[in-house]
Phi, psi and omega in degrees: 000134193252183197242153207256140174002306209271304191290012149303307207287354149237136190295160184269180197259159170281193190279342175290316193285296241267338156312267199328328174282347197276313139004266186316333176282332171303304180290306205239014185073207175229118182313285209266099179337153130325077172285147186235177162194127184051037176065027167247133108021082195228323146228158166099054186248358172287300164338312179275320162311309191320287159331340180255312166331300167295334189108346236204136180272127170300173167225135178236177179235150181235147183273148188248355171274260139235154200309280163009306179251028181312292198282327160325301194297303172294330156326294183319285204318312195249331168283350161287276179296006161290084168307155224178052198292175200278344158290312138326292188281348142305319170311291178322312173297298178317274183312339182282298160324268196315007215256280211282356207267264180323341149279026150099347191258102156276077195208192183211134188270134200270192167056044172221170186202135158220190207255116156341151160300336180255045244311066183218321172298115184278163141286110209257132195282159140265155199293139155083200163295003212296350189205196177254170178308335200299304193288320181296318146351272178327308234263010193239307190271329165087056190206135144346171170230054198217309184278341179298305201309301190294341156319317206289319200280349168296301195321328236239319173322283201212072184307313157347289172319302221298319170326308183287326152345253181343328214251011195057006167297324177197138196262160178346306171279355169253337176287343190268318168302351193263328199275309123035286203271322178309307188304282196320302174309305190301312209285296189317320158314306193295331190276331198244016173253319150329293164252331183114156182292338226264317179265005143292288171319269200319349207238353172264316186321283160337312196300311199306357225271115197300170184251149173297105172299106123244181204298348161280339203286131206275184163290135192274141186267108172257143202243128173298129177321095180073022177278124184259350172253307188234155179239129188281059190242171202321317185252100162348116210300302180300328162308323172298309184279342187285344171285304172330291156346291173260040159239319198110275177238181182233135195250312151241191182193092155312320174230103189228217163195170189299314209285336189283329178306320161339336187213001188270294163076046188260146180305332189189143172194159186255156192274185161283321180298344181281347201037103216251352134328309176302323178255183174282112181289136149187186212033254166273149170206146142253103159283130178199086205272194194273184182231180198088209157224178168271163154023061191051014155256145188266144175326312193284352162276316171283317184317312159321304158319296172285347166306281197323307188309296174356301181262341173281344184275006187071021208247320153237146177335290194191154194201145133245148201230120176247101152238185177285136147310091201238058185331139165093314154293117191327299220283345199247297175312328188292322159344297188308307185318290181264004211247155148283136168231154155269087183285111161335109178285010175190138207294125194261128167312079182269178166259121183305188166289322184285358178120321214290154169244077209262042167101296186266183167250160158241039167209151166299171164232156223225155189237132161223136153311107179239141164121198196267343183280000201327337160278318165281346138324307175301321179307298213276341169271031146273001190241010194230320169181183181272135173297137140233136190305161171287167202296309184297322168310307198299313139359279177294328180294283184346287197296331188260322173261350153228000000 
């Protein structure tokens, strides 16, 4: 029985599950029928390996429907009986692309419709020719269409990773943090074949070397060795794109450097010598102000204070704000009230105070939102950690539906 294209978009089970299914099959039969179309496989082909392992005559069923609607009808299928994180249905989006990149159809397929994992929201395919595969993925697994693209660039990376992606072992932002340390690791090698070990240990020495804390001092920036592509800074690359997304462009960056820009990639931003405080804000801004303190205050209670007055003078647009999850605190609860926030489900690799980098943050991170778009926000940073609405929405829905 061969097996038909479209059943590439899910992965087989190893040889250890597909014993344990073939077990199960033994004991209790085959639940679930075989789909076949035109004497092809098209689902249930881990079933079927299972049945010939087991002994047991598959039993199959054939679908009557039109080619047009193929992947819809197995998406449905599988996305019903799937737990799925949203790293997972990317991985899934990513196949589903190459499924129509190879028939030749840069298109979105009309007519079909499937089911959420918990099955009741439908997803309506769009009509005709109208967009590209990507989109059309996306909009059948029910992802962005920006996380199928960073799969494709893990894929493209580190292939290895996709698997575990698909197997729910590690979701989308931590293989992008391993390709990350694999890149760093390469530059380092290439740096001590390049300079030698002896001025490489000096030039990490130099790097490791802490910087003079006073109440201005910014988060420090460490740079990947004799490296001219990648840099290492303060903000996570993908947190930054995930900014993008919902602002569009970043118009300012109020508290940066020149070096930072490399990835932040804002129209304009002030130094420190510049104070950025001092100065005038506007438009989409991305904030990530420094830590420590001014006189006994904290930076990040000032910057904030100063986001908000901003958007409340209309002077800026729309803003994201990167602090510390800093629970208990005022300047950090005052947040809520108006803002959307994404509290990070995982301690994001930052760079410590002392220069060193050890992987992790040793705190959350808390994301907030200012401005009209609170559904693309929620889109694209639910997958980065959970949106919860500000406190005044919450209210209000309150007053109004109970």
């Amino acid at each position: 029985m061969q097996f038909h294209p479209v059943t590439d978009i899910f992965p087989m089970m190893t040889d250890a599950e597909l014993e344990d299914l073939a077990a199960d099959i033994r004991q209790n039969g085959l639940l679930t029928s075989i789909w076949t179309w035109q004497g092809q496989i098209i689902d249930g082909r881990n079933r079927y390996k299972a049945c010939l392992i087991a002994g047991e005559e598959p039993r199959f069923q054939e679908w009557d429907g039109d080619e047009k609607d193929l992947v819809a009808f197995v998406l449905a299928l599988n996305l019903k009986r799937r737990h799925l994180d949203a790293s997972q249905r990317a991985v899934i989006g990513l196949a589903v692309e190459k499924y129509e990149a190879g028939r030749g159809k840069d298109r979105m397929i009309a007519g079909g419709k499937v089911t959420t994992k918990q099955g009741k929201e439908k997803i309506p395919y769009p009509v005709e020719e109208q967009g590209q595969a990507r989109d059309f993925a996306a909009a059948a697994v029910g992802v962005n269409p920006r996380y199928i693209q960073e799969a494709k660039r893990i894929e493209a990376q580190a292939p290895d990773l996709i698997p575990q992606i698909a197997s729910g072992r590690i979701n989308i932002p931590e293989a992008k943090r391993e390709v990350d340390q694999r890149q760093r690791a390469n530059d380092t090698e290439k740096a001590v074949v390049e300079h030698g070990p002896a001025e490489v240990t000096a030039a990490a020495t130099e790097l490791r070397e802490p910087l003079p804390m006073d109440g201005n001092t910014y988060q420090p920036v460490a740079a990947t060795m004799f490296s001219h592509k990648s840099l290492e800074y303060y903000t996570p690359v993908y947190i930054l794109e995930a900014a993008r997304q919902v602002l569009g462009t970043i118009d300012l960056d109020p508290a940066s450097c020149a070096a930072a820009q490399l990835n932040v990639k804002a129209a304009a931003y002030y130094t420190q010598e510049q104070d950025g405080l001092a100065q005038a804000w506007y438009g989409r801004v991305w904030l990530n102000p420094p830590y420590s303190k001014t006189e006994g205050k904290s930076n990040q209670e000032l910057w904030s204070q100063k986001l908000l007055a901003e958007y409340r003078a209309g002077n800026v647009t729309a803003a994201i704000l990167l602090v510390k999850a800093a629970f208990g605190y005022k300047w950090f609860e005052a947040l809520f009230d108006e803002m959307t926030v994404c509290l990070a489900r995982e301690r994001l690799p930052f760079i410590r105070e002392d220069g060193n980098d050890d992987g992790e943050s040793k705190q959350g991170t808390a994301l907030f939102y200012l401005g009209p778009d609170k559904a693309r926000f929620y889109t694209v940073f639910q997958h980065i950690g959970r949106v919860i609405p500000n406190a005044n929405e919450i209210k209000t829905y309150i007053e109004q539906h109970w």
